[in-house]
C-alpha positions, 0 to 999 in steps of 0.5 A: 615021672610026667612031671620032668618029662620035657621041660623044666621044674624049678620048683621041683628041684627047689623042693627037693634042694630043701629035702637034702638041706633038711636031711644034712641039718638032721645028720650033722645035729645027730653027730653033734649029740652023739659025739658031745651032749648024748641024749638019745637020738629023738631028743638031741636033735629036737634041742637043736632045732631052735637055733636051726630055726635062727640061722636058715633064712626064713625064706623069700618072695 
């Protein structure tokens, strides 16, 4: 906990604000396959993923 003891963390909570993107994409896709295409778990999320790459911005500088 040393690092948040005192002073702010911008690239922290950055981390962290992408760890929760990553986790709503990933559940968001699960409940896409299920309900509609119903291939198993590992599989249908993986086939999400090239549009996933398409839509998130590739980062910035």
């Amino acid at each position: 906990m040393g690092l948040l003891r005192g002073r702010s963390c911008p690239r922290l909570m950055e981390l962290l604000n992408i760890f929760a993107l990553l986790l709503a994409l990933t559940a968001v896709f699960s409940y896409l396959n299920h309900r509609f295409i119903g291939l198993p778990v590992s599989i249908g999320v993986r086939s999400f993923t090239p549009g996933a790459v398409r839509i998130l911005p590739a980062g910035t500088t």
